[in-house]
Every structure is written in structure tokens, then in C-alpha cells.
N, C-alpha and C positions, 0 to 999 in steps of 0.2 A: 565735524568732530575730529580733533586733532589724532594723527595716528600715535600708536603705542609707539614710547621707545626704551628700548632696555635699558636694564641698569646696570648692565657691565661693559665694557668694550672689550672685542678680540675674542666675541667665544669659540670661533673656529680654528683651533690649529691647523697651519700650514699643512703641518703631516697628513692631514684627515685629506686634504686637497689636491694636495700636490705629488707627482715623481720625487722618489731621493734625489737627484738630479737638482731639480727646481727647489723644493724647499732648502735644501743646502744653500744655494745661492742666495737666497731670500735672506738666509740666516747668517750667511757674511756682514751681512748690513746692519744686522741686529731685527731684524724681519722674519716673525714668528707666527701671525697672526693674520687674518680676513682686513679688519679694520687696519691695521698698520699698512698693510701691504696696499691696499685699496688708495693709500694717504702716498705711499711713496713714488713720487708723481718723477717721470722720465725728467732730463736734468736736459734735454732739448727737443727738436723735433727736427724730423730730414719732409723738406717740400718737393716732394715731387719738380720737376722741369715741364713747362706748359707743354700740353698736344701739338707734336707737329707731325705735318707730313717729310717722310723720307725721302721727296728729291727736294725738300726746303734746308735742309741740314746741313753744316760743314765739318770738317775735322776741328776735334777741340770744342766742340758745344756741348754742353748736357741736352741731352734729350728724350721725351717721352711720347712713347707712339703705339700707338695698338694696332697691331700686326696679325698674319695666320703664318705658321709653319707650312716652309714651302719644301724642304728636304733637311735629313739629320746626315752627317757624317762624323765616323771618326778616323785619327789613324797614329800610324806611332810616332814620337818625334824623334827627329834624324839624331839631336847629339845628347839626349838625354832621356833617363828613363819617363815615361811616363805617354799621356796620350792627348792629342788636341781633338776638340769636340767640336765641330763645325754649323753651327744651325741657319741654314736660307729662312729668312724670314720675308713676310710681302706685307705693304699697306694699301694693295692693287694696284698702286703709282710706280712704287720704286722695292727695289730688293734693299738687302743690306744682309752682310754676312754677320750670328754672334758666336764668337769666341770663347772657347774655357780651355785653358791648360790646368790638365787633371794627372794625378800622381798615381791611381787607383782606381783598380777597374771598377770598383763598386756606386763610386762618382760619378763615371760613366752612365750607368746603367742608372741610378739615380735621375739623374738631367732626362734619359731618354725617355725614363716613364714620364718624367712632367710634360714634354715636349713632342708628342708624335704629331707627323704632318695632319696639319689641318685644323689642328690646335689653337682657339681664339687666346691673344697672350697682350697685357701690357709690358713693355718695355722701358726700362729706366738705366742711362748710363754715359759714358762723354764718346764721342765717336772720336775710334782713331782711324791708322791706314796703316792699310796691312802691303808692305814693297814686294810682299813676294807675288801675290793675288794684283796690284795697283788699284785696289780699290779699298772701299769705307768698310768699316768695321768698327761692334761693339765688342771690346776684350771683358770677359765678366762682369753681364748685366745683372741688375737687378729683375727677375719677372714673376707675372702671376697671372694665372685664368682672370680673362675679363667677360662679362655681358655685355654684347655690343648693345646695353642701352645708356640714355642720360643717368642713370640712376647706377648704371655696371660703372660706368666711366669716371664718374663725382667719387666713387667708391677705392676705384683704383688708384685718384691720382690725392688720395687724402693725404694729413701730416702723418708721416711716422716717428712714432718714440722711439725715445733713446736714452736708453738707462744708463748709469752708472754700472762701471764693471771692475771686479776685482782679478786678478791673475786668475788662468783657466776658466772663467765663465765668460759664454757665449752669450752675444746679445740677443741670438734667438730663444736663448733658455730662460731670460728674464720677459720677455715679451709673450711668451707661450705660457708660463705662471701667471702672469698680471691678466691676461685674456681667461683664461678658467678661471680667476677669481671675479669676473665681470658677471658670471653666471649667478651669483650670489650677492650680488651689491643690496639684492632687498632687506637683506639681511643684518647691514651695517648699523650702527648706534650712533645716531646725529644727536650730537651735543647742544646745535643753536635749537631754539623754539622756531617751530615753522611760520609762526606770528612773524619773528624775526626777519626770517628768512623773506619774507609776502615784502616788507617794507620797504627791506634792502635790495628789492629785486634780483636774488641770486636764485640760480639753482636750487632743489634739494640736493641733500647728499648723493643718492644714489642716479640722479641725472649727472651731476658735477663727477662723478670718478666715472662716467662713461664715454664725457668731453675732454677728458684728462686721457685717458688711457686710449678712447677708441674714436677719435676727433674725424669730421668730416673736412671739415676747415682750420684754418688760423684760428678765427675767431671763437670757435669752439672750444681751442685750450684756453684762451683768455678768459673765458666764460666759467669754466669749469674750475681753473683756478683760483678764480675771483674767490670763489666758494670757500676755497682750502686755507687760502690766505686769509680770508674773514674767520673763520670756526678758529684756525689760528689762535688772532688775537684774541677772538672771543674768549675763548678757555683761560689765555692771559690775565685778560681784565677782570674774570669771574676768582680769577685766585686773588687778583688786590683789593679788588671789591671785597673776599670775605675777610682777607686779614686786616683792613680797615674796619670791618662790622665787627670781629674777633678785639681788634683793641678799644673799641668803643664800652664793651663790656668786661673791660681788666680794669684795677685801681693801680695807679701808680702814685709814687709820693709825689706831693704838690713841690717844687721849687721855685717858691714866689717870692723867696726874702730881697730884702732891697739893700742888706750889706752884714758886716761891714769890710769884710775882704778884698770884693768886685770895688764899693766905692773907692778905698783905699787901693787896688790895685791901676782904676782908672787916673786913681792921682799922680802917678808915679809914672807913669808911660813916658819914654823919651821921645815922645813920637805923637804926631796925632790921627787918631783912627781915621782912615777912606771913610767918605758917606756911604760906600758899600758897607763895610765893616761895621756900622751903625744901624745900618737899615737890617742886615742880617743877623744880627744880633739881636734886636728886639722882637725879629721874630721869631727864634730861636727862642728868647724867656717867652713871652706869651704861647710857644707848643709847651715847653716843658713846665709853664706854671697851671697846668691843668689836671687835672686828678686820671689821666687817662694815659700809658706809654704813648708817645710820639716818638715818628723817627722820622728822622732827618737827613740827606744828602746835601752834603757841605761839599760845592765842588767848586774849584776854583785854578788858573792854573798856577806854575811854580811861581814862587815868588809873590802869592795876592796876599798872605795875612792867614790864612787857612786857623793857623794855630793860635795867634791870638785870641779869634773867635772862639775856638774851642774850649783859652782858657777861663774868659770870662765866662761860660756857660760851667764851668767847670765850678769855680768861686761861689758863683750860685747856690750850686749844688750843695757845698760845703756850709754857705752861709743859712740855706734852710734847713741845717741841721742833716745831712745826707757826708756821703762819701760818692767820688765819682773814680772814674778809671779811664786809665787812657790805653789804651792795648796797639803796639806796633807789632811788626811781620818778621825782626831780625832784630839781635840783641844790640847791633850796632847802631840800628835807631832809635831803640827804645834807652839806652844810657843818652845817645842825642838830647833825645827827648827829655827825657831827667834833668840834665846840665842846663837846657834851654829854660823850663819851667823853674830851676833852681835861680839862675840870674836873673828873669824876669821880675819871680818875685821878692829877690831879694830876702830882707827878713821878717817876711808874710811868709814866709816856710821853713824858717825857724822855730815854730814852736817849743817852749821846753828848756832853750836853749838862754844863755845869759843877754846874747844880743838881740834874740827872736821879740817879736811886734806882740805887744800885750794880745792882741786878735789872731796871731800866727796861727797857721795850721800845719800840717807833715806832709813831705811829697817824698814819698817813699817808693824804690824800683825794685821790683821784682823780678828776675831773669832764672833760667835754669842752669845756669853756670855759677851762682853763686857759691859762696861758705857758705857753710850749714850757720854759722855762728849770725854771719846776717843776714839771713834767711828767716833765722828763728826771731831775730828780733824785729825785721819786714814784718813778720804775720802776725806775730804779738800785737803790733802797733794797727795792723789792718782789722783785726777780729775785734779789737778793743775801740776802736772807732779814732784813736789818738791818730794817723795817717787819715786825712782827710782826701788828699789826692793818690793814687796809689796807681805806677806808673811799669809797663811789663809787657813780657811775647806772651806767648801761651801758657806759661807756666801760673799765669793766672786763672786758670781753666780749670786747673786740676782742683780736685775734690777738697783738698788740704785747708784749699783759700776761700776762708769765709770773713766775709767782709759781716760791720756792725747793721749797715743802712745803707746799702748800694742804690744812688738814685740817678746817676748817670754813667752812661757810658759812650766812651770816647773812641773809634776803631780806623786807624788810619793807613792809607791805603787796603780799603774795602777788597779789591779783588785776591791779596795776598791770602787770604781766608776765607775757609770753607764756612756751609753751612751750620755744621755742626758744631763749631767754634762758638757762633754767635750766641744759636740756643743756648750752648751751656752758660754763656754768658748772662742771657735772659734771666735763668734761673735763683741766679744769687743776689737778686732784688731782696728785699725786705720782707717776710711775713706775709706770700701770698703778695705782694707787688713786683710789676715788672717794671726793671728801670729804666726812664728815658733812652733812646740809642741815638749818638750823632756821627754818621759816618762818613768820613772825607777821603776826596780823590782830587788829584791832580792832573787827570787824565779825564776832563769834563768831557760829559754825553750831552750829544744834542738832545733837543728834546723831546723830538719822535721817539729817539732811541730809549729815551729815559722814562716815558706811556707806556713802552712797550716790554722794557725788561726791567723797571726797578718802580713801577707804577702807582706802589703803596707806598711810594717814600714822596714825602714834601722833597721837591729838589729845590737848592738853593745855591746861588750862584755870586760868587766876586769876580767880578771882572775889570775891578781895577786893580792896580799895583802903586803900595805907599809910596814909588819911588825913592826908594833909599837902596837901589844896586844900577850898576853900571849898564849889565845886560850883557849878551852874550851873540856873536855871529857864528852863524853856521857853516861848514865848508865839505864839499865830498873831496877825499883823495884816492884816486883811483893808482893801486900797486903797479898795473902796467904799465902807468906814466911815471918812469923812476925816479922824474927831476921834481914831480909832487910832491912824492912819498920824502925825499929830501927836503926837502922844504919845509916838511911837515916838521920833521925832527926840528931842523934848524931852529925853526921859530918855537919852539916847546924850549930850545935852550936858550936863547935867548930870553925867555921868559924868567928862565931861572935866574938866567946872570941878572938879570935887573929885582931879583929879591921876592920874585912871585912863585906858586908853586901848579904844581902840573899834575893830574892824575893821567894813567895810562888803563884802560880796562879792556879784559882780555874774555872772551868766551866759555873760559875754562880753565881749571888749574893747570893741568900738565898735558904737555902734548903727548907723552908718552902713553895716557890710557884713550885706547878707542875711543871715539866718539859714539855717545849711546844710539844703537841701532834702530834707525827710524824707517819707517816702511815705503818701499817702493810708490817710487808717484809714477802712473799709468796716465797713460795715453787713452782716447774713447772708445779706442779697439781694446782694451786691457792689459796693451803691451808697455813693457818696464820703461822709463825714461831713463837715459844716463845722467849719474849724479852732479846737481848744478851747481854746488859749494866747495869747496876746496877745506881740506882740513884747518881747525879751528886752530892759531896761535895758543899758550896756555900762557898762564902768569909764571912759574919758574923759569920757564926759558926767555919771554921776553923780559924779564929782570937780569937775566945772563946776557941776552944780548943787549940792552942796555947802560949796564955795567962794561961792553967793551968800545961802548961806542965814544966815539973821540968827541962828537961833540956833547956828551956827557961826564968828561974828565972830571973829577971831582965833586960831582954832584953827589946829593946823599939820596939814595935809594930804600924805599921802605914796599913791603908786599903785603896783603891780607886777602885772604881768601876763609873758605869756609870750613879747610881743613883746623884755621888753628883755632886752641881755646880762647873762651869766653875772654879772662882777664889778656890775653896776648893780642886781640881784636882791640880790646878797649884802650890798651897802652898804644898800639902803633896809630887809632885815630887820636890818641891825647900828643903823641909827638909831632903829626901831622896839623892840630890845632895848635901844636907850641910853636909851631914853624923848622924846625928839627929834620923833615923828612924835604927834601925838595920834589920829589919823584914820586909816587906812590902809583906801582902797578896792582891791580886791584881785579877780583870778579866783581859782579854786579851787587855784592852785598853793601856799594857804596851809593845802590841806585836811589834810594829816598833818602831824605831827612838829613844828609851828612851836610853838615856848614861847618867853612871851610875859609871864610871871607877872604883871606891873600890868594887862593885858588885861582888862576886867569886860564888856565890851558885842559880842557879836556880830551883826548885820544881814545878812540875807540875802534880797534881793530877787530878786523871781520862784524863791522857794521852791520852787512847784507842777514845775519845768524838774531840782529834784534829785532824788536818790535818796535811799534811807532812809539809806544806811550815809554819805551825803556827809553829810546834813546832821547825823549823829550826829558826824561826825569835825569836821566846822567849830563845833556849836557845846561842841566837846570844847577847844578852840584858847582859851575863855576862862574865868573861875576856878580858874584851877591855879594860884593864889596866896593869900593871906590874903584878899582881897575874892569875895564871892560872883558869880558870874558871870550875865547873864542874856542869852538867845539871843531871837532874834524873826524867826519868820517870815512874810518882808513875803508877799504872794501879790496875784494879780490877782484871782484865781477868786470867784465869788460864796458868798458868804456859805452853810453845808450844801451846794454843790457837793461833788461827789467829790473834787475837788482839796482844797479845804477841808478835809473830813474826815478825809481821808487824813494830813495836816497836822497836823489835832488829836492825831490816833491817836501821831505822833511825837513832839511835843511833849509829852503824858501820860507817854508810857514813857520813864521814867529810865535805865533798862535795857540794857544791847546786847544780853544775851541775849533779853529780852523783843523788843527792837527785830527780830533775829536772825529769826525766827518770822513777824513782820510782813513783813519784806523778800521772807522765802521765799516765802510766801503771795500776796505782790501779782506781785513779778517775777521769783521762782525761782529755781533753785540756780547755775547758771552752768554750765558748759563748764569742769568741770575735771581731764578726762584729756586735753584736745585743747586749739586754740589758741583759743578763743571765750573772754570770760570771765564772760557773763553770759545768761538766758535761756535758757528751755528746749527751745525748737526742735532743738536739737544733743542736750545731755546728756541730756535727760532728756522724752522726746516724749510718753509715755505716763501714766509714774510721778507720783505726787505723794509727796513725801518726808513727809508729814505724816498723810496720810491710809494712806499704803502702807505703814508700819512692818514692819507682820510680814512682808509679804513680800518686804523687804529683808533682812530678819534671816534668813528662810528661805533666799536666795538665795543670804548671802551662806555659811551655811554647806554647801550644796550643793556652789558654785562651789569653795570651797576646798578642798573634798574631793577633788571630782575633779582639779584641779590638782595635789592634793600625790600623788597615784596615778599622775598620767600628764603631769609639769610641762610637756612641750613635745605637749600635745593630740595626738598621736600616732593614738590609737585615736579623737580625738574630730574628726575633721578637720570639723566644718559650725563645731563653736564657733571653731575656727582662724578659718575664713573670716569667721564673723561679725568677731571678734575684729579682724580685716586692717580687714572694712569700715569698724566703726567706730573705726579709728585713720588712716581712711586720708587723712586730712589734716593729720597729726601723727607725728613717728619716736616707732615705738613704744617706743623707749629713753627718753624725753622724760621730765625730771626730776618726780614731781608738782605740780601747783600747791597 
């Protein structure tokens, strides 16, 4: 008979458990609860150094040895306050002296009571030599009562954890909470079925947080982990499995028409589609030609076609009698976007108009910077249904905007938006229909990565490129080598003199405002690291300094950042598309979507302050035209620094998908059934999407099983409750990311 399991998780608070002391610390973490705490598994383990004997040892070895107390001394030290504690230890072969230099008498007395002669003790620590004595010595060992049996000795030389530690918390305060929370593991709420569990040969629960926290061996953390990483995913797979069984039972409008838009748009193409772009496409109409919302991950990298695809899905939409939307992250891309869809389609988006295509439709933008005046007549056109494609930031969200027949939706760069964005977006379907979602990235996940954190989405993938851009070489220039950093410049003007133009992107608007205050990065003792970045350049001042630089005499310099308005963004990238600007220093609101085709030079100072996928996307912004493009990233960092390195690694890989892999591996998969969008603290605490393959695959076909047997977890209430907690920062209706 399978045992009960609850149907909440975390019914013990910490407080009820623990010292103020302890629970505070716990609560640093965000660590409140029996089960949380149970889950928050040490971030390594210290192995003990094998059993030797003490006349085997030399100075500089780690060494562990079980000993008796042979004499204690103490006494004062000559040039400072405080007291040296002297302990003769024996292993009946050989002596050895240990060590403590102590500040306070109560530390003294402390050590004495653990240590009086006669004392069975295991020892752990590196032998030094002491010149005054000429003999071995341990300075500040590690010790504890041993049982001189097999069973005392296996005991004392186990792995010790090692937790995560914030400023002022002790590792022994986190180890002394996790151990009284061991006394209660029967207690905990196991989310897999122990069917499950029999199959996959793991652990239960409360065996696994005992090999976690209180391991005799290596292989017992491996063991016990296994567990954590599997429930993990499990819980993952249980949420896509039911948003899959959830959209099985929603109507959505059917978009099956065969034209005449898409046909007439397909005619017109200067270009002809990749067989990627063919093959993704039809599966793209066959999701969305079904009466059921599908969503879609359209992932591709810079330069595969992303948008085409999207617009013929789009055409569609319009041509089975629907409206669709396209929603970008910044007003800068979202007029892109507009211009782009406006020349494509020519006078297929004219409607109304004297030259517009007797089949024309309306591709209308939507931003919050508008006039009220075309504002008022955007929504007119979108409420009335005459706006077929309707093109916008957020200000498509709000309440105001009611579309006629919402049957698709278009969301580009997926991770620049929260959860709550999309739902609202869900909602303004038709009459009780939710409308198709197709959401694209240029920043492609591998595909563990993508089972694991975006599970419920069909992923789809281009990986080829029309070949119609030059492409783009990569370069680190490191500031300490001044004759780089010159170089760097030089050839940025040279660029210009020969009629090309150049972005410069800066980390920040002005250097004058602090940089926003980020928290101290600690060491595994919980002591503060000194800061590894060097203040951020901003865009007013390197437009000042580039305006006095000689080798920019006469150049025409333009700046956008995110201080100016709406229409003053949209003029300085119209001047920069005129050819007008030579120079544009910029923050990162030029990171997607901006084309730019004369563009050949992109600059990115203080490098080491982006991400991988930013700096894939900015220096994607340059050779997307006949001239070859070449990116350079400026950096502070020394020369084989990690920052450096890390740099190189970007600049090598031409790649997204390779880039893809890189990004997961330095800063993980993101937060994406929930509102986070990056890091793994949330999604994915345990898991490593790379290393943990199989038992993602395992999980996820577990999860789905039992979901499709028992879709509203009925018989399963603990996975429920799992399921509650971790959405509990999120409605669990919430569109995928």
C-alpha cells in the first residue's frame, strides 16, 4: 500500500524548528520551510584526507589521523595580545604538536573542555613546522570524538557539506539547522509516485535528503542527489504536461485559409525561401490550422529569416478572417518592425488607400509614445477589425486595446517579457478563444535546455542563413594593450572614410550616475571579494570623447539612449538608416531588430558588464549588407583574466547555437515557467540541463504519463502542492515564455 502523502508542501516553519540564529540564516536564502530547507542541498562537500599514520607524514600534506591527547598547554604570546593553545597529541607511533592562536580566554576554555588528556580525537588538517619547537605541527585543525571502531572511523572521515553563505553567517550555523531538520525528513511531501521512484531506482525522499545532508561517502551524495535532480524535473514536466492537457481543451480560431495575401505575398519575394523556411513554415500552418491554441518557439540565430516566417504565419491569420499582432520589447524595434513589414509588403498593406492591392490589409503600430491623434485612429482601425496586422511594445496590453478577432500572436525576443505580459495577451482572443502564440529568439536553446525550461512549446529551429549578408568577425581588445585599443579606433574610421557606418555601445548613459548597487560577491568563507569591474564608460561622455578624437575629425556623430523620447529615438535611427549619422553611440536599446545594412563596425566597450546572447545580438546589428562586418570587444579586464576568456570563447564561436551551450553553462537556463528570466536559483536549483539529459528525458516521460491518467492530479495531491509551490509566484494559467 503506497504511503500517504500530503497535499501541501513546507507545513513546518523554520521558526517552530530552529534558533533565531538559524532560521535567519535559512531566510537569507529565501529558506522558510521543513521541505525547502530539506531541498537546499550544500553547494560542495570537504573529503576528509585518507588515515595515516604520524611518523608517515610530511610538512605541506593534508592529513587525517586518529589520535589520544597526550598534554594541553597554554600560554601568552610574546608580541601580541592574545594566547597560543598547545595540544600533544599520540597515534602510539609518533607525537605531533596542534596549534590554535586564540584572542579570548573563552576560546581557550572552549578547545580545553573538547580536548582533555586522554581524549579519543580524529584529526584533519596540512602539517606545518613550527622553527621555534624544529618540529611538525598542525596550526588549526579540524577535530572531533572518534570511536576507535570501523564503524567510529567510516563515520569521522565522511564528506562534509558546505553551504552557501551570506555575510555574518557561519558555516557551522547552516550545518547545525540542516541536521535538526534531518530529525523530521518523515515528514516531508514527495511529489514523484514511489511507483516512480521503484523504476528509476532512486531514493525515497527522505532517504535522499539524508545522503544529501548526512553522506557517509561520495557516492552517497551522488545517490541522494540523483533524487533531487529527478523530483526536479519531474515537477517541470508535470507543469507542461498539464499546460499541454489545458490547451487540448481551449478553442482557438482555426487559421487554415489558403490566401489570398500569403499567396500574393509568396509572389513578390525578392528572394527565395531556405528549405528551412519552408519546412518551418508548414509546420507552423498545420499547429495553427487546428481549432486548439498552439505555441510555438521559433528559434533561429541572427540573420536565419525568423521574421519572414513569422510574416507569412501572420498573412494567414488575416487571410482566415482573424487579426494577428506582433509585440517587440522597445519602441525602437517595434517601429523596425513596422518599416520592415511595411516594405515587404509593399501595397498588400495599403488597404483603403488609392495604390493599396484590391486584397490589401492594414499594418498598423502601436507604441506609448504616440499622438493621441494616431493613437486614436491605431485603435479605431484595430477594434474595427480594418488593421489586420497590428504591430507594438506593451502598450498593446493595456485594457484600452481590443482587437475585432485576435487569432495570432507574434512575441519577439521572448525573454524581454514577463509572464504577465503574455497572459494578458492570451486574453484578448475572440469570444472565449485563445489565440495562437508564436514566439522567437535569437539566442537558440539547446535542446535539453529547451525539455527542461520551455517544454510545452513545439521548438523550432532555422539554422540556415538566405545568404544575402557579408557576416561579421569577431575581435577581443583588451584596454591594457593601448596599441589594440588604437587600432580599434583607427579601423572604425577608416570605416567611415570609406562610406560605412559604425555603432559604438556603451553600458550606460552617463558616467556621472553610480552604478546601480549590486551585492557583494563572497567567497565560501562568506568574506567580501574586492570589486572585479571597473566603472562602466556611459554614452555622453564617450560621444565627448569621440567628438575630440582626431581620428574622428569630421565625422557625424549621433547618440540614443533611453533617456530620449519616443519620436527623438525614431528620428536619430531614421537618420542613421538615411546614412546621415556616421557614428552612433548608443546603450543597448539598439540590441535587436535594428537594420542598418551600410553598418560594417560594431564597438562595445566594457564588454566584460554583457551577456553572451547581448553581445551575439549587437554584433548581429552589423554585416547584414554587402560589406563584411567586424565586431570588437573593448573590455577592461586583464589580459587571460576570466573576463578576458570568457570573451574570447564569444568572439570564436560564430554560432548561436554553439553560443547557446556557452550561455547555459556560464549563466543557465532562466526562469521560464515563472516571472524571473534568467538564472538558476528559481527554474532550475538542482538540475544541470547539460549534464542531466537522461533524466530530463526520463522525467519528462514519467510526468506526462501520469498527467494524461489523472490530468487534474486528483490521486496525486503532493505533486499538486508541489506544482502550487512552484508557481507560486506566477498564475498558473500564464502564457509560456
Amino acid at each position: 500500500m503506497p504511503r500517504r502523502q500530503e497535499t501541501a508542501r513546507g507545513s513546518m516553519p523554520l521558526k517552530e524548528l530552529l534558533i533565531p540564529k538559524e532560521s535567519t540564516a535559512m531566510a537569507s536564502f529565501g529558506v522558510r520551510d521543513l521541505d525547502t530547507m530539506m531541498r537546499f542541498a550544500p553547494r560542495r562537500y570537504v573529503v576528509p584526507a585518507p588515515l595515516r599514520s604520524l611518523h608517515e607524514v610530511s610538512r605541506g600534506e593534508e592529513v587525517s589521523a586518529v589520535v589520544s591527547v597526550v598534554s594541553v598547554r597554554d600560554r601568552a604570546m610574546r608580541s601580541r595580545h592574545g594566547v597560543i593553545l598547545e595540544v600533544v597529541v599520540s597515534d602510539a607511533i609518533e607525537e605531533i604538536t596542534l596549534t590554535f592562536f586564540l584572542t579570548k580566554q573563552h576560546q581557550v576554555q572552549w578547545h580545553r573542555g573538547r580536548l582533555p588528556v586522554g581524549a579519543r580525537i580524529i584529526v584533519h588538517g596540512t602539517v606545518g613546522y613550527d622553527d621555534y619547537r624544529q618540529a611538525l605541527q598542525i596550526t588549526h585543525p579540524a577535530y572531533e570524538p572518534v570511536e576507535d571502531t570501523d564503524e567510529g572511523r567510516a563515520w569521522a572521515q565522511r564528506p562534509r557539506p558546505v553551504y552557501p553563505l551570506r555575510q555574518n553567517i557561519a558555516q557551522s550555523t547552516m550545518r547545525s539547522a540542516t541536521e535538526k531538520g534531518l530529525e523530521f525528513v518523515g515528514s516531508l511531501s514527495s511529489p514523484v509516485p514511489d511507483e516512480v521512484l521503484s523504476r528509476r531506482a532512486l531514493p525515497r525522499l527522505d532517504e535522499a535528503v539524508r545522503l544529501v545532508h548526512r553522506p557517509l561517502t561520495v557516492e552517497d551524495t551522488r545517490y541522494g542527489m540523483a533524487h533531487l535532480r529527478y523530483e526536479e524535473a519531474f515537477i517541470l514536466q508535470a507543469i507542461f504536461a498539464q499546460r499541454r492537457d489545458q490547451d487540448e481543451r481551449i478553442p482557438a480560431p482555426v487559421l487554415a485559409a489558403e490566401g489570398p495575401l500569403q499567396g500574393l505575398f509568396d509572389e513578390r519575394l525578392p528572394f527565395t525561401l531556405t528549405d528551412g523556411q519552408c519546412e518551418v513554415g508548414a509546420r507552423i500552418e498545420e499547429r495553427i490550422g487546428n481549432g486548439h491554441p498552439t505555441s510555438v518557439l521559433l528559434q533561429g540565430d541572427v540573420g536565419s529569416g525568423k521574421t519572414v516566417v513569422a510574416l507569412r504565419a501572420m498573412l494567414r491569420a488575416v487571410d482566415s478572417g482573424h487579426q494577428a499582432a506582433l509585440l517587440a520589447p522597445t519602441e525602437v524595434l517595434a517601429e523596425q518592425h513596422h518599416r520592415t513589414l511595411l516594405t515587404l509588403l509593399g501595397d498588400l498593406a495599403r488597404a483603403g488607400q488609392l495604390d493599396g492591392h484590391e486584397a490589401a490589409t492594414r499594418v498598423r503600430l502601436l507604441t506609448g509614445s504616440q499622438r493621441t491623434a494616431g493613437r486614436r485612429e491605431t485603435l479605431l482601425d484595430v477594434t474595427s477589425g480594418q488593421a489586420g496586422i497590428v504591430v507594438g511594445t506593451h502598450a498593446l496590453l493595456t485594457e484600452s486595446v481590443e482587437f475585432a478577432s485576435l487569432g495570432l500572436v507574434v512575441i519577439d525576443e521572448q525573454h524581454r517579457f514577463g509572464v504577465d505580459h503574455r497572459r494578458r495577451l492570451r486574453t484578448k482572443g475572440p469570444a472565449g478563444q485563445s489565440p495562437h502564440v508564436i514566439v522567437m529568439t535569437a539566442t537558440p536553446i539547446p535542446r535539453t535546455a529547451a525539455l527542461a525550461t520551455v517544454g510545452d512549446l513545439d521548438v523550432l529551429s532555422l539554422r540556415e542563413s538566405p545568404g544575402l549578408r557579408a557576416g561579421v568577425t569577431s575581435f577581443v581588445v583588451h584596454e591594457k594593450l593601448p596599441k589594440w585599443e588604437q587600432r580599434m579606433w583607427q579601423r572604425a574610421a577608416e570605416e567611415v572614410a570609406a562610406g560605412r557606418q559604425v555603432f559604438v555601445v556603451c553600458a550606460r548613459i552617463d558616467e556621472d550616475e553610480a552604478d546601480a548597487p549590486a551585492p557583494p560577491e563572497l567567497d565560501e568563507n562568506g568574506v567580501e571579494k574586492p570589486p572585479s569591474l571597473e566603472p562602466a564608460r556611459g554614452v555622453t561622455q564617450t560621444a565627448q570623447r569621440l567628438a575630440e578624437h582626431p581620428e574622428f575629425a569630421g565625422a557625424r556623430l549621433g547618440v540614443l539612449h533611453g533617456r530620449l523620447t519616443g519620436e527623438e529615438k525614431q528620428e536619430v535611427m531614421a537618420q542613421m538608416v538615411r546614412g546621415e549619422i556616421d557614428v552612433l553611440i548608443s546603450t543597448t536599446v539598439i540590441e535587436v531588430g535594428v537594420d542598418v545594412p551600410n553598418a560594417s563596425t560594431m564597438i562595445v566597450l566594457d564588454a566584460e558588464r554583457f551577456g553572451v546572447s547581448q553581445l551575439h545580438q549587437l554584433r548581429g546589428r552589423v554585416g547584414r549588407g554587402e560589406h563584411a562586418g567586424i565586431a570588437f570587444f573593448d573590455t577592461t579586464a586583464e589580459v587571460g583574466a576570466e573576463h578576458s576568456q570568457h570573451l574570447r570563447r564569444i568572439a570564436d564561436a560564430a554560432d548561436g547555437f554553439a553560443l547557446a551551450e556557452l550561455d547555459l553553462r556560464r549563466r543557465g537556463a532562466g526562469d521560464l515557467v515563472g516571472e524571473e528570466q534568467s538564472g538558476l536559483q528559481r527554474t532550475l536549483k538542482h538540475l544541470d540541463v547539460m549534464r542531466d539529459a537522461r533524466a530530463i528525458e526520463q522525467a519528462r516521460q514519467d510526468a506526462f504519463a501520469v498527467v494524461a491518467a489523472d490530468p487534474d492530479l486528483t490521486v496525486h495531491p503532493a505533486l499538486a502542492g508541489a506544482i502550487a509551490d512552484r508557481l507560486r509566484d506566477a498564475d498558473p494559467d500564464v502564457e509560456r515564455s
